[in-house]
DRENZAPA-459678 format. One record per residue: residue number from 1; residue in one letter; x, y, z of N, C-alpha, C in turn. Coordinates in steps of 0.05 Angstrom, whole numbers. Layout:
# residues N
(NUM,A,(X,Y,Z),(X,Y,Z),(X,Y,Z))
...
//
This chain:
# residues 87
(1,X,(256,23,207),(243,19,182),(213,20,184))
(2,X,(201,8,210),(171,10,208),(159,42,209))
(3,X,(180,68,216),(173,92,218),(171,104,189))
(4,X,(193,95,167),(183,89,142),(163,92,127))
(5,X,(151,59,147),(130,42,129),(104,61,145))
(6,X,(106,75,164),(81,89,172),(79,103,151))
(7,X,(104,125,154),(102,153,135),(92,144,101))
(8,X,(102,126,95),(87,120,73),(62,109,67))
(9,X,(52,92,85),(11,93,91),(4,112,95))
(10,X,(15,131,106),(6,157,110),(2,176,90))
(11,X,(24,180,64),(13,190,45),(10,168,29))
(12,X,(-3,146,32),(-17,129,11),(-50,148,16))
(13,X,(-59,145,50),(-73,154,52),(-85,176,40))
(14,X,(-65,201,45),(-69,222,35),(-71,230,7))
(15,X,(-58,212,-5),(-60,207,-37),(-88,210,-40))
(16,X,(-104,182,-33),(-122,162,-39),(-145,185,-32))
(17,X,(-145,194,-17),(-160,226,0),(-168,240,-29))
(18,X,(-144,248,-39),(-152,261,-59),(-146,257,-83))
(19,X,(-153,240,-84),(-154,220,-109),(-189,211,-111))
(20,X,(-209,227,-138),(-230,227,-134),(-241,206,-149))
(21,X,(-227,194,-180),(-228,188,-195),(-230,152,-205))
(22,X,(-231,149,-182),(-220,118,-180),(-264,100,-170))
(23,X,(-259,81,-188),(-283,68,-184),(-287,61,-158))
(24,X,(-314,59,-139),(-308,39,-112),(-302,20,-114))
(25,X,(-308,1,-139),(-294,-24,-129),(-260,-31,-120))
(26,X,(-250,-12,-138),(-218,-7,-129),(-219,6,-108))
(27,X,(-221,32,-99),(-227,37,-79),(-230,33,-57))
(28,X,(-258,3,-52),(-256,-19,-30),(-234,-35,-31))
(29,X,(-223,-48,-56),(-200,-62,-54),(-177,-51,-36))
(30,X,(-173,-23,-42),(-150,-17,-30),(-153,-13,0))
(31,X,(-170,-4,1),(-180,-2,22),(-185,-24,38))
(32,X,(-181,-41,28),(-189,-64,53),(-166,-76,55))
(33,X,(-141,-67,39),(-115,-81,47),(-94,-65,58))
(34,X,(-116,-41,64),(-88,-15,81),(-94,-20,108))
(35,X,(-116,-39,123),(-108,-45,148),(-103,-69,161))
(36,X,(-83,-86,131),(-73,-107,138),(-44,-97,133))
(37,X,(-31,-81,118),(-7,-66,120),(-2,-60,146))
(38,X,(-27,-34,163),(-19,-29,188),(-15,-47,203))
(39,X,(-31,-79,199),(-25,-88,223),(-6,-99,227))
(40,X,(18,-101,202),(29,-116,208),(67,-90,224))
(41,X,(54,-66,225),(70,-51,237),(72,-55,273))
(42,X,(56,-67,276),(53,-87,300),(68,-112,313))
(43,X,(76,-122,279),(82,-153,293),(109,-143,290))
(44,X,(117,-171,293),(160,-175,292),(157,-180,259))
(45,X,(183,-181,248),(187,-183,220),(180,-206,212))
(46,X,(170,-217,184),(158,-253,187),(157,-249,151))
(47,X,(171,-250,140),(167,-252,114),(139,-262,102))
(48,X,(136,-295,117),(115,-302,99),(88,-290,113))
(49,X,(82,-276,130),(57,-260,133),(55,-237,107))
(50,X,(74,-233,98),(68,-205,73),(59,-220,43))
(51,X,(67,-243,37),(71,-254,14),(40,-249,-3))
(52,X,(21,-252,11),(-4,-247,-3),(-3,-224,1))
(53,X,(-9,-206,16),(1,-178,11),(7,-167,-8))
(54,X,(28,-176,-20),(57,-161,-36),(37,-160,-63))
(55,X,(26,-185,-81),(17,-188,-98),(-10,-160,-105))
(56,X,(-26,-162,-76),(-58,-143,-90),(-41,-122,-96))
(57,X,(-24,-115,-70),(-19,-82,-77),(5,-79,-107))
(58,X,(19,-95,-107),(28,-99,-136),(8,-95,-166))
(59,X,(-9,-102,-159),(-34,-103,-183),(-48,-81,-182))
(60,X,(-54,-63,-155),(-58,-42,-152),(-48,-26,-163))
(61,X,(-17,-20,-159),(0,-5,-166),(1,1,-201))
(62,X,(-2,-26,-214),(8,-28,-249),(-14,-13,-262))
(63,X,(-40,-15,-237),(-75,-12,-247),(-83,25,-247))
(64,X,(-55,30,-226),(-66,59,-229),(-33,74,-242))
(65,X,(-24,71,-255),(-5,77,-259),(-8,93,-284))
(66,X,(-22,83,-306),(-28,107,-319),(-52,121,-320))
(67,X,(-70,119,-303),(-97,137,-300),(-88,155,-272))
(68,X,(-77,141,-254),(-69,161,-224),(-44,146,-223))
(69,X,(-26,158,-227),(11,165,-227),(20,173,-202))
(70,X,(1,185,-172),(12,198,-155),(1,173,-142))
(71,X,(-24,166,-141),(-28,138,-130),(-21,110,-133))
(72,X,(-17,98,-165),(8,83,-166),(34,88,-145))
(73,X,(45,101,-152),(75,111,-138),(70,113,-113))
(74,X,(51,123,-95),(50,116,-71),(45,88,-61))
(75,X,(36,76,-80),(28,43,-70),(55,33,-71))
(76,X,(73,38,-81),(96,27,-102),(113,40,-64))
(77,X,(112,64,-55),(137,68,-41),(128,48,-18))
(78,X,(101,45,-12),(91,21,4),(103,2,11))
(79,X,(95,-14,-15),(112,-41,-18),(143,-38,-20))
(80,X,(156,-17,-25),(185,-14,-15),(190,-16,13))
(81,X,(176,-3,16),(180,7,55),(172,-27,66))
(82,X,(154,-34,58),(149,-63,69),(178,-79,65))
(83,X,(184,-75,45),(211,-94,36),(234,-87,52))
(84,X,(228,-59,60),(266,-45,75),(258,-52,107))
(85,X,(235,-58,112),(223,-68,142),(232,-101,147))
(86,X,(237,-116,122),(235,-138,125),(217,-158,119))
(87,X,(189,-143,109),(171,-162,97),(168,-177,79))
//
């Protein structure tokens, strides 16, 4: 499942790449919580390490959903893949 949860930061990444449109302040937001995702491709499974997690990128997701639809939805398979990992 964590091979998953790569492939999907991976095109969160790639999304976010070309995705021009988005303010910095979202921007930095997301950005500063895609290398607490990776790290946790690291640890053993621990539910309550994701719990704050789950929430930004949740808010993320609702926030771009109808201005960037391909970036929503990649945040969205994220937090799936976190969930099918065990987080």
């Amino acid at each position: 499942m964590k091979t998953e949860l790569q492939l999907q930061l991976d095109a969160l990444h790639g999304t976010l790449r070309r995705t021009q449109s988005i303010d910095e302040a979202t921007r930095d937001q997301l950005m500063g919580l895609l290398p607490e995702v990776t790290r946790l491709l690291g640890q053993s499974t621990a539910a309550s390490d994701v719990h704050p997690l789950i929430a930004p990128l949740e808010t993320l997701a609702v926030r771009f959903e109808a201005d960037h639809p391909a970036l929503g939805n990649a945040l969205r398979q994220v937090i799936d893949a976190l969930g099918k990992a065990g987080f």
